[in-house]
N, C-alpha and C positions, 0 to 999 in steps of 0.2 A: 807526886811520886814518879818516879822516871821508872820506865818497864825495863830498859835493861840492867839494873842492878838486880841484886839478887830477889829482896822483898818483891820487887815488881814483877819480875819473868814468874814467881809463884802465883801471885796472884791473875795474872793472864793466863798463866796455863791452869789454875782451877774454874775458871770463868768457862776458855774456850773448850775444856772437856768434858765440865758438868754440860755444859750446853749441848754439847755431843752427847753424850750417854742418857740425857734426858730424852733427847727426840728416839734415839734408837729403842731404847726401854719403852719409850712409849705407842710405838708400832709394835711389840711382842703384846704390851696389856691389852692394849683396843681389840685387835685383831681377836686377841686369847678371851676378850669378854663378848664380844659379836660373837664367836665362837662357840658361846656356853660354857668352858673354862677355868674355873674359878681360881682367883688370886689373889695368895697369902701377902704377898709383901712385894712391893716395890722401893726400889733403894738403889740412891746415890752414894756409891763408893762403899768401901766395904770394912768391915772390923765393927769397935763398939756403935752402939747408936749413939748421937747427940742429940737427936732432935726426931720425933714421929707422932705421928697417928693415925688410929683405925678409924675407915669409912665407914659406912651403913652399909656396905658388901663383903665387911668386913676383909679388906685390903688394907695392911700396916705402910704407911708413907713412911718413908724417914729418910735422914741423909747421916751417915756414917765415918767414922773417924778418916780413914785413908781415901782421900778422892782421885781413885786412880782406876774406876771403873763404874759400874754396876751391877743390876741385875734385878729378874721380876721373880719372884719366887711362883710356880704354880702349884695347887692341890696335887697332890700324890706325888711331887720333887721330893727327894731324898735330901739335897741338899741345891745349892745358890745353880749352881751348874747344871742343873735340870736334868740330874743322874735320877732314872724312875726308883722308886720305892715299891720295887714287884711284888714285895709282900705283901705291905700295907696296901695296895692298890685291891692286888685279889682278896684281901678280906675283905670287903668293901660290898656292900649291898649295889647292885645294878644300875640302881637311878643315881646312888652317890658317885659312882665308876665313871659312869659317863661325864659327871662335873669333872676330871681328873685328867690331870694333862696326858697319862699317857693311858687313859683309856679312851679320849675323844679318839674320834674318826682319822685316819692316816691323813684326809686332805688338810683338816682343821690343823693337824699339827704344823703339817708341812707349810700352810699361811701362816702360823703365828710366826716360827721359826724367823723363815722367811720376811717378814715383816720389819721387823728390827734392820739388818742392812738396808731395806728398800726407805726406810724413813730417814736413813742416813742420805741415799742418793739423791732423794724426794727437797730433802734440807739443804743440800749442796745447791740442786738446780734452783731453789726459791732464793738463795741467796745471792746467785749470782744474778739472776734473774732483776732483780731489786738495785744493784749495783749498776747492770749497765745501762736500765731504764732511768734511776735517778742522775747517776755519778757519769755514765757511757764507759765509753772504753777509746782507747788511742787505737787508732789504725793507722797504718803506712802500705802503700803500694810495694810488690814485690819487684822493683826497680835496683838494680846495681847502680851503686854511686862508684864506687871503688873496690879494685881485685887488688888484695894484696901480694905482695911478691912470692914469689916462689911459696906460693897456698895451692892447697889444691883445687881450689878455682881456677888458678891461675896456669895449670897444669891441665886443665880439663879445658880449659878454652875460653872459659867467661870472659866477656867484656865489659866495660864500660857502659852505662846505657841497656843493656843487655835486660830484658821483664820479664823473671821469671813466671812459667806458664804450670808445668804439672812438675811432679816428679814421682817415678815410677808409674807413672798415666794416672796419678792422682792430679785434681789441678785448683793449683794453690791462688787465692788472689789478696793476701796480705801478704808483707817481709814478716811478720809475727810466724804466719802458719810455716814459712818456710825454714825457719831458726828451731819451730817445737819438731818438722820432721826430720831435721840433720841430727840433731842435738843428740838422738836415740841409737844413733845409726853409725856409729864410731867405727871403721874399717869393714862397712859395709858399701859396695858399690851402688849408685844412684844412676839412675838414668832422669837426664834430665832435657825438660824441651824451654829453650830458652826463644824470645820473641825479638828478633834484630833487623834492624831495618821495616819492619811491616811484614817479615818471612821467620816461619820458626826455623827452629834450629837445635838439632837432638845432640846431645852432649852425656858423658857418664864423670861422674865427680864420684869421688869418693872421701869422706870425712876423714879427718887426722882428730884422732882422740888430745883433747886438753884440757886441761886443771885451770877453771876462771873460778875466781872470790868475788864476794857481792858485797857492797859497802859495810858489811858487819865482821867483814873477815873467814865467812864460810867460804871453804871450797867445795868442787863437784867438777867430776869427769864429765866433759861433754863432747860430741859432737862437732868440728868445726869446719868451715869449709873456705873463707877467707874474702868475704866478701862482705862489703861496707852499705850502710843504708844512708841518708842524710834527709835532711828536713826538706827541703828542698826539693830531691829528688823522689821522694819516697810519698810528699803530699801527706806530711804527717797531720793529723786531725783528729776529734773526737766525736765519737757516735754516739747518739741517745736512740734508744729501740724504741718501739711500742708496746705494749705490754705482752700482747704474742710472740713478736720478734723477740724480745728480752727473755722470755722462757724456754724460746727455740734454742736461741744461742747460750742460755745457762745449760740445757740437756749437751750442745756440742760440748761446750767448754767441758764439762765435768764428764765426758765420754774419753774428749782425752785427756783428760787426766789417769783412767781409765788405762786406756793403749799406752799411754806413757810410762803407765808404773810395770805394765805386762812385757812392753821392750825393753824395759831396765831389765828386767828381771833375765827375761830372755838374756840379754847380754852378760851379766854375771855370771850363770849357768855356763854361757857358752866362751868366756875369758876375753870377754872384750870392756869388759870395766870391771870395778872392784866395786865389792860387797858394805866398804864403807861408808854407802849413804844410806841403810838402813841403819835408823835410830830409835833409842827408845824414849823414856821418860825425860830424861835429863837434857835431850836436845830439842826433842817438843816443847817442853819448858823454855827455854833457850830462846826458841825462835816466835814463841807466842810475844816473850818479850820485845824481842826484837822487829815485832811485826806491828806490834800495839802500840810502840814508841812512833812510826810512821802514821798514825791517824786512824780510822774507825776504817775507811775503805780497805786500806792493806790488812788489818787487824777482821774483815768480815771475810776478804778471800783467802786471806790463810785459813777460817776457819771452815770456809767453805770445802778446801782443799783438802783438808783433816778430816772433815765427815767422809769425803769419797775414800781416801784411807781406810777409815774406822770399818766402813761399809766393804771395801774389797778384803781386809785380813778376818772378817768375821764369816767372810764365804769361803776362807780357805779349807778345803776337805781335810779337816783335822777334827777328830773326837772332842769335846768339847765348846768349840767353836759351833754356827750357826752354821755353818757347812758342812760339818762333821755331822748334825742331826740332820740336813739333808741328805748326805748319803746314805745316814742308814736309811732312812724315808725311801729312798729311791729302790734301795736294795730289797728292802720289806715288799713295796709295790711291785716288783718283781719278782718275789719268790712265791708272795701270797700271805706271807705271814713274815713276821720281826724275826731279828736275829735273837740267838738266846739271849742269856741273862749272863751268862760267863762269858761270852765271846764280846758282849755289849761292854763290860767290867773292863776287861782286859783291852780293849780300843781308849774305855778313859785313861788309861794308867797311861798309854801310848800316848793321846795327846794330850796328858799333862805334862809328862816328858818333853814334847815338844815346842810348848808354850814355852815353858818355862826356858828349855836349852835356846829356843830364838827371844828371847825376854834377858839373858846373859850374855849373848853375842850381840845385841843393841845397846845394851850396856858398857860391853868393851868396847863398842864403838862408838861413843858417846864418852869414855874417860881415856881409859887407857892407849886405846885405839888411835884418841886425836894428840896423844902425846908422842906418837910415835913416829 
Protein backbone atom coordinates (compact mmCIF):
# COMPACT_ATOMS: atom_id res chain seq x y z
CA UNK A 1 0.00 0.00 0.00
CA UNK A 2 1.50 3.43 -0.79
CA UNK A 3 1.22 5.95 2.30
CA UNK A 4 0.45 8.83 0.26
CA UNK A 5 -2.99 7.87 -0.69
CA UNK A 6 -5.59 8.46 1.42
CA UNK A 7 -5.94 4.66 3.20
CA UNK A 8 -2.12 4.99 3.65
CA UNK A 9 -1.58 8.59 5.23
CA UNK A 10 -4.52 6.95 7.86
CA UNK A 11 -2.94 4.37 8.66
CA UNK A 12 0.79 6.15 9.35
CA UNK A 13 -0.81 8.77 11.30
CA UNK A 14 -2.64 6.06 13.66
CA UNK A 15 0.69 4.21 13.93
CA UNK A 16 2.85 7.42 14.50
CA UNK A 17 0.32 8.97 17.21
CA UNK A 18 -0.79 5.97 19.05
CA UNK A 19 2.88 5.54 19.44
CA UNK A 20 3.10 9.00 20.72
CA UNK A 21 0.26 9.12 23.20
CA UNK A 22 1.48 5.65 24.38
CA UNK A 23 4.84 6.71 25.64
CA UNK A 24 3.37 10.20 26.94
CA UNK A 25 0.40 8.36 28.90
CA UNK A 26 2.79 6.09 29.96
CA UNK A 27 5.19 8.55 31.99
CA UNK A 28 1.59 10.12 33.82
CA UNK A 29 0.81 5.94 34.87
CA UNK A 30 4.51 5.05 36.31
CA UNK A 31 5.29 8.08 37.65
CA UNK A 32 1.32 8.29 39.17
CA UNK A 33 1.88 4.41 40.56
CA UNK A 34 5.69 5.17 42.03
CA UNK A 35 3.75 7.75 43.43
CA UNK A 36 1.01 5.66 45.37
CA UNK A 37 -1.64 7.02 42.93
CA UNK A 38 -4.17 4.85 42.01
CA UNK A 39 -5.36 4.21 38.33
CA UNK A 40 -8.66 3.81 36.91
CA UNK A 41 -8.05 3.52 33.33
CA UNK A 42 -5.70 3.97 30.75
CA UNK A 43 -6.65 4.68 27.13
CA UNK A 44 -5.72 5.10 23.66
CA UNK A 45 -7.94 7.49 21.87
CA UNK A 46 -11.10 8.34 23.13
CA UNK A 47 -15.07 7.59 22.56
CA UNK A 48 -16.54 3.86 22.66
CA UNK A 49 -14.26 1.18 23.82
CA UNK A 50 -13.22 -1.72 21.28
CA UNK A 51 -11.07 -3.54 23.09
CA UNK A 52 -9.81 -3.69 27.24
CA UNK A 53 -9.03 -4.99 30.20
CA UNK A 54 -8.60 -4.74 34.06
CA UNK A 55 -5.17 -5.44 35.70
CA UNK A 56 -4.72 -6.91 39.14
CA UNK A 57 -4.34 -3.05 40.22
CA UNK A 58 -7.26 -2.79 38.95
CA UNK A 59 -6.32 -0.35 35.92
CA UNK A 60 -8.89 -0.76 32.83
CA UNK A 61 -6.34 -0.94 29.49
CA UNK A 62 -8.25 -0.32 26.48
CA UNK A 63 -8.05 1.41 23.05
CA UNK A 64 -11.13 3.44 21.93
CA UNK A 65 -12.97 4.33 18.96
CA UNK A 66 -11.38 7.79 17.81
CA UNK A 67 -7.40 7.69 17.97
CA UNK A 68 -6.79 11.11 18.03
CA UNK A 69 -5.39 11.24 21.66
CA UNK A 70 -5.50 9.72 25.01
CA UNK A 71 -5.50 9.73 28.59
CA UNK A 72 -4.79 7.88 32.09
CA UNK A 73 -7.74 8.31 34.16
CA UNK A 74 -6.80 8.73 38.10
CA UNK A 75 -8.84 7.76 41.45
CA UNK A 76 -10.71 10.87 42.53
CA UNK A 77 -10.80 12.35 38.32
CA UNK A 78 -13.96 13.69 37.61
CA UNK A 79 -13.52 12.94 34.34
CA UNK A 80 -10.64 11.98 31.21
CA UNK A 81 -9.17 15.65 31.88
CA UNK A 82 -8.20 15.16 35.31
CA UNK A 83 -10.81 17.83 36.48
CA UNK A 84 -10.67 16.74 40.69
CA UNK A 85 -14.02 15.23 41.92
CA UNK A 86 -13.87 17.73 45.23
CA UNK A 87 -16.56 16.05 46.49
CA UNK A 88 -16.15 12.61 46.05
CA UNK A 89 -12.50 13.17 47.19
CA UNK A 90 -13.64 14.86 50.59
CA UNK A 91 -16.00 12.02 51.34
CA UNK A 92 -13.44 9.83 51.27
CA UNK A 93 -11.74 8.23 54.28
CA UNK A 94 -7.82 9.52 54.78
CA UNK A 95 -5.93 6.46 53.75
CA UNK A 96 -8.30 6.21 50.61
CA UNK A 97 -7.61 10.28 50.11
CA UNK A 98 -4.24 9.94 49.86
CA UNK A 99 -4.64 6.96 46.94
CA UNK A 100 -6.41 9.98 45.12
CA UNK A 101 -4.83 12.14 42.55
CA UNK A 102 -5.76 15.18 43.97
CA UNK A 103 -5.30 14.34 47.52
CA UNK A 104 -1.53 13.08 46.88
CA UNK A 105 1.10 15.40 47.91
CA UNK A 106 1.50 18.73 45.70
CA UNK A 107 5.13 17.33 44.49
CA UNK A 108 3.71 13.87 43.50
CA UNK A 109 1.22 15.62 41.53
CA UNK A 110 3.35 17.92 39.96
CA UNK A 111 5.85 14.68 38.70
CA UNK A 112 3.02 12.78 37.42
CA UNK A 113 1.76 15.68 35.50
CA UNK A 114 4.95 16.44 34.49
CA UNK A 115 5.89 13.11 33.38
CA UNK A 116 3.76 12.69 30.30
CA UNK A 117 5.70 15.57 28.21
CA UNK A 118 9.11 14.60 29.60
CA UNK A 119 8.49 10.94 28.18
CA UNK A 120 7.69 12.65 24.93
CA UNK A 121 11.19 14.49 25.12
CA UNK A 122 12.84 11.39 26.60
CA UNK A 123 11.26 9.45 23.15
CA UNK A 124 12.26 11.96 20.72
CA UNK A 125 16.04 12.01 22.03
CA UNK A 126 16.04 7.72 22.15
CA UNK A 127 14.95 7.85 18.66
CA UNK A 128 17.12 10.13 17.31
CA UNK A 129 19.68 8.73 19.26
CA UNK A 130 19.28 5.17 17.48
CA UNK A 131 19.17 6.87 14.08
CA UNK A 132 22.25 8.45 13.99
CA UNK A 133 24.19 5.61 15.77
CA UNK A 134 22.72 3.12 13.26
CA UNK A 135 21.71 5.07 9.89
CA UNK A 136 24.34 8.47 10.87
CA UNK A 137 23.61 11.63 9.61
CA UNK A 138 24.92 13.76 6.56
CA UNK A 139 27.18 16.52 7.52
CA UNK A 140 28.83 19.25 5.25
CA UNK A 141 31.13 21.96 6.29
CA UNK A 142 29.90 25.61 6.60
CA UNK A 143 31.95 26.55 3.39
CA UNK A 144 30.23 28.92 0.69
CA UNK A 145 30.41 27.34 -2.83
CA UNK A 146 28.20 30.03 -4.35
CA UNK A 147 26.57 33.74 -3.34
CA UNK A 148 23.84 34.15 -5.36
CA UNK A 149 23.09 37.54 -7.00
CA UNK A 150 21.62 40.27 -5.72
CA UNK A 151 20.91 37.91 -2.26
CA UNK A 152 21.47 39.12 0.70
CA UNK A 153 24.71 37.49 0.97
CA UNK A 154 25.52 39.08 -1.65
CA UNK A 155 24.75 42.52 -0.29
CA UNK A 156 26.40 41.77 2.99
CA UNK A 157 29.58 40.75 1.38
CA UNK A 158 29.97 37.02 1.27
CA UNK A 159 32.25 35.26 -0.82
CA UNK A 160 33.10 32.68 -2.49
CA UNK A 161 35.25 30.19 -0.48
CA UNK A 162 34.11 32.31 2.47
CA UNK A 163 33.78 29.34 6.16
CA UNK A 164 31.24 30.24 7.88
CA UNK A 165 32.35 30.65 11.73
CA UNK A 166 29.60 31.91 14.25
CA UNK A 167 26.64 33.93 13.90
CA UNK A 168 25.63 36.26 16.47
CA UNK A 169 28.93 34.91 18.55
CA UNK A 170 27.11 31.53 18.27
CA UNK A 171 29.58 29.29 16.25
CA UNK A 172 28.29 27.15 13.73
CA UNK A 173 30.60 24.19 12.23
CA UNK A 174 28.07 22.48 9.82
CA UNK A 175 26.23 24.27 6.48
CA UNK A 176 23.12 22.36 8.25
CA UNK A 177 23.35 24.28 11.56
CA UNK A 178 23.73 27.46 9.61
CA UNK A 179 20.44 26.96 7.24
CA UNK A 180 18.43 25.74 10.85
CA UNK A 181 19.80 29.36 12.29
CA UNK A 182 18.76 31.69 9.18
CA UNK A 183 15.69 29.85 8.45
CA UNK A 184 13.91 31.41 11.84
CA UNK A 185 15.27 34.60 11.37
CA UNK A 186 13.33 36.27 8.46
CA UNK A 187 14.14 40.18 8.50
CA UNK A 188 16.08 39.77 11.37
CA UNK A 189 19.66 41.18 11.19
CA UNK A 190 22.65 38.62 11.74
CA UNK A 191 26.00 39.42 12.63
CA UNK A 192 28.07 37.27 11.01
CA UNK A 193 32.04 36.26 11.24
CA UNK A 194 33.05 34.71 8.22
CA UNK A 195 36.79 32.93 7.90
CA UNK A 196 38.72 34.30 4.55
CA UNK A 197 41.91 33.94 3.54
CA UNK A 198 43.05 32.35 7.14
CA UNK A 199 41.65 35.91 8.82
CA UNK A 200 38.08 36.34 10.07
CA UNK A 201 35.88 38.71 8.92
CA UNK A 202 32.76 40.21 10.72
CA UNK A 203 29.87 40.86 8.24
CA UNK A 204 25.86 41.46 9.20
CA UNK A 205 23.38 39.63 6.68
CA UNK A 206 20.03 39.87 7.05
CA UNK A 207 17.48 36.95 5.80
CA UNK A 208 14.84 37.85 3.08
CA UNK A 209 11.70 35.75 3.96
CA UNK A 210 10.69 32.87 1.24
CA UNK A 211 8.06 30.44 0.20
CA UNK A 212 10.47 26.86 -0.67
CA UNK A 213 8.04 23.50 -1.40
CA UNK A 214 9.56 20.13 -0.55
CA UNK A 215 9.25 17.31 -3.18
CA UNK A 216 5.46 16.62 -1.88
CA UNK A 217 4.34 20.14 -2.74
CA UNK A 218 4.25 21.64 1.00
CA UNK A 219 5.33 25.01 1.33
CA UNK A 220 6.77 27.12 4.33
CA UNK A 221 8.02 30.58 4.88
CA UNK A 222 11.60 30.50 5.61
CA UNK A 223 14.62 32.35 6.21
CA UNK A 224 17.03 32.87 3.28
CA UNK A 225 20.23 34.31 2.76
CA UNK A 226 21.59 33.33 -0.75
CA UNK A 227 24.25 31.28 -0.36
CA UNK A 228 25.06 27.67 -2.08
CA UNK A 229 26.79 24.64 -0.59
CA UNK A 230 28.18 21.78 -2.97
CA UNK A 231 29.59 18.49 -2.42
CA UNK A 232 32.66 19.27 -3.18
CA UNK A 233 33.04 22.19 -1.19
CA UNK A 234 31.07 21.50 1.72
CA UNK A 235 32.99 17.67 2.23
CA UNK A 236 29.67 16.24 2.24
CA UNK A 237 29.75 12.89 4.35
CA UNK A 238 27.94 10.75 6.83
CA UNK A 239 28.63 10.31 10.70
CA UNK A 240 27.98 7.27 12.77
CA UNK A 241 28.18 8.38 16.60
CA UNK A 242 28.80 6.19 19.49
CA UNK A 243 26.39 5.41 21.53
CA UNK A 244 27.05 8.50 24.04
CA UNK A 245 27.68 10.76 21.26
CA UNK A 246 24.47 9.51 19.43
CA UNK A 247 22.33 10.51 22.55
CA UNK A 248 24.34 13.86 23.13
CA UNK A 249 23.39 14.82 19.55
CA UNK A 250 19.63 13.34 19.91
CA UNK A 251 19.29 15.81 23.19
CA UNK A 252 20.89 18.79 20.59
CA UNK A 253 18.75 17.82 17.77
CA UNK A 254 15.48 17.70 19.70
CA UNK A 255 16.47 21.11 21.71
CA UNK A 256 16.18 22.67 18.57
CA UNK A 257 13.54 21.61 17.47
CA UNK A 258 12.74 23.13 20.76
CA UNK A 259 14.10 26.89 19.86
CA UNK A 260 12.81 26.40 16.43
CA UNK A 261 9.29 26.04 17.19
CA UNK A 262 9.80 29.06 20.08
CA UNK A 263 11.30 31.39 17.09
CA UNK A 264 8.43 30.47 14.81
CA UNK A 265 6.31 31.41 17.11
CA UNK A 266 8.05 34.40 18.34
CA UNK A 267 7.94 35.56 14.58
CA UNK A 268 4.08 35.13 14.01
CA UNK A 269 3.48 37.08 17.19
CA UNK A 270 5.72 39.57 16.04
CA UNK A 271 4.59 39.67 11.85
CA UNK A 272 7.38 38.29 10.34
CA UNK A 273 5.83 35.07 9.17
CA UNK A 274 2.27 33.74 8.93
CA UNK A 275 0.51 31.52 11.23
CA UNK A 276 -0.17 29.01 8.39
CA UNK A 277 2.26 26.42 9.33
CA UNK A 278 0.38 25.43 12.41
CA UNK A 279 -1.58 22.19 11.62
CA UNK A 280 -3.76 20.09 12.99
CA UNK A 281 -5.07 16.52 12.43
CA UNK A 282 -5.54 16.36 8.69
CA UNK A 283 -1.88 17.59 7.90
CA UNK A 284 -0.27 15.39 10.42
CA UNK A 285 -2.01 12.80 8.78
CA UNK A 286 -0.71 14.16 5.46
CA UNK A 287 2.75 14.29 6.22
CA UNK A 288 2.98 10.86 8.20
CA UNK A 289 2.08 9.60 4.86
CA UNK A 290 4.25 11.45 3.11
CA UNK A 291 7.18 10.69 5.37
CA UNK A 292 6.58 6.77 5.62
CA UNK A 293 6.38 6.70 1.74
CA UNK A 294 10.40 7.77 2.06
CA UNK A 295 11.45 4.58 4.30
CA UNK A 296 11.41 3.83 8.09
CA UNK A 297 14.51 6.65 8.70
CA UNK A 298 12.32 9.68 7.53
CA UNK A 299 9.12 7.93 8.88
CA UNK A 300 11.14 7.55 12.69
CA UNK A 301 12.39 11.39 12.42
CA UNK A 302 9.14 12.66 11.64
CA UNK A 303 8.03 10.89 14.51
CA UNK A 304 10.63 11.84 16.45
CA UNK A 305 9.91 15.43 15.65
CA UNK A 306 6.10 14.95 16.62
CA UNK A 307 6.81 13.71 19.99
CA UNK A 308 8.89 17.08 20.81
CA UNK A 309 5.63 18.81 19.40
CA UNK A 310 3.21 16.57 21.46
CA UNK A 311 5.51 17.37 24.45
CA UNK A 312 6.07 21.36 23.88
CA UNK A 313 1.78 21.97 23.20
CA UNK A 314 1.01 19.85 26.47
CA UNK A 315 3.46 22.36 28.53
CA UNK A 316 1.51 25.16 27.04
CA UNK A 317 -0.07 27.11 30.49
CA UNK A 318 -3.47 26.50 29.37
CA UNK A 319 -6.27 24.71 31.91
CA UNK A 320 -6.46 21.51 30.70
CA UNK A 321 -3.31 20.80 29.18
CA UNK A 322 -0.27 19.50 31.38
CA UNK A 323 0.92 23.00 31.77
CA UNK A 324 -2.30 24.38 32.79
CA UNK A 325 -2.03 21.72 36.07
CA UNK A 326 1.53 23.00 36.37
CA UNK A 327 0.56 26.41 36.93
CA UNK A 328 -1.97 25.73 39.10
CA UNK A 329 0.72 23.47 41.05
CA UNK A 330 2.98 26.38 41.04
CA UNK A 331 0.46 28.84 42.06
CA UNK A 332 -0.83 26.51 45.07
CA UNK A 333 2.96 26.13 46.19
CA UNK A 334 2.91 29.63 46.44
CA UNK A 335 0.01 30.57 48.27
CA UNK A 336 0.08 27.59 50.51
CA UNK A 337 -2.86 26.04 49.54
CA UNK A 338 -4.88 25.31 45.91
CA UNK A 339 -6.92 27.73 44.21
CA UNK A 340 -10.70 27.24 44.99
CA UNK A 341 -12.93 24.92 43.34
CA UNK A 342 -14.89 27.72 41.23
CA UNK A 343 -11.95 29.69 40.21
CA UNK A 344 -10.33 26.01 39.25
CA UNK A 345 -13.93 25.37 37.03
CA UNK A 346 -13.96 28.39 35.40
CA UNK A 347 -9.91 28.18 34.24
CA UNK A 348 -11.38 24.58 32.63
CA UNK A 349 -14.05 26.19 30.76
CA UNK A 350 -11.29 28.84 29.57
CA UNK A 351 -8.99 26.28 28.24
CA UNK A 352 -11.36 24.22 26.73
CA UNK A 353 -12.29 27.23 24.91
CA UNK A 354 -8.88 27.43 23.93
CA UNK A 355 -8.16 24.10 22.78
CA UNK A 356 -10.77 23.77 20.97
CA UNK A 357 -10.65 27.65 19.10
CA UNK A 358 -6.61 26.57 18.22
CA UNK A 359 -7.94 22.77 17.26
CA UNK A 360 -10.39 25.02 14.51
CA UNK A 361 -7.89 27.51 13.31
CA UNK A 362 -5.48 24.22 12.52
CA UNK A 363 -8.11 22.99 10.82
CA UNK A 364 -8.69 26.04 8.72
CA UNK A 365 -5.33 25.81 8.06
CA UNK A 366 -5.13 22.36 7.06
CA UNK A 367 -8.45 22.74 4.54
CA UNK A 368 -9.64 25.91 3.89
CA UNK A 369 -6.66 27.84 4.68
CA UNK A 370 -4.40 25.69 1.94
CA UNK A 371 -7.08 26.54 -0.56
CA UNK A 372 -6.63 29.87 -0.38
Amino acid sequence: MGFTNAPGMLVAFIIAISFLVFFHELGHYLVARWSGIRVLAFSLGFGPELIGRTDRHGTRWKICAVPLGGYVRFYGDEDAASRPDFEGTAALPPEERAKTFNGAALWKRAATVAAGPIANFLLAIAIFAVIFAVYGRTVSDPVVAEVQPGSPAAEAGIEPGDVMKALDGHSVDTFDAVVRYVSVRPGLPIRMTVERDGAPVDLTVTPERVEDSDRFGNTMELGRIGVVATRDSGNFRVVRYGPVDAVWQGVLQSWHIVVSTYDYITNVFAGRMKADQIGGPVRVASMAGQMASLGFVAFANFAAILSVSVGLFNLLPVPMLDGGHLLFYAIEALRGRPLSQRVQEFAFRVGLFLVLALMVFATWNDTIGRMG
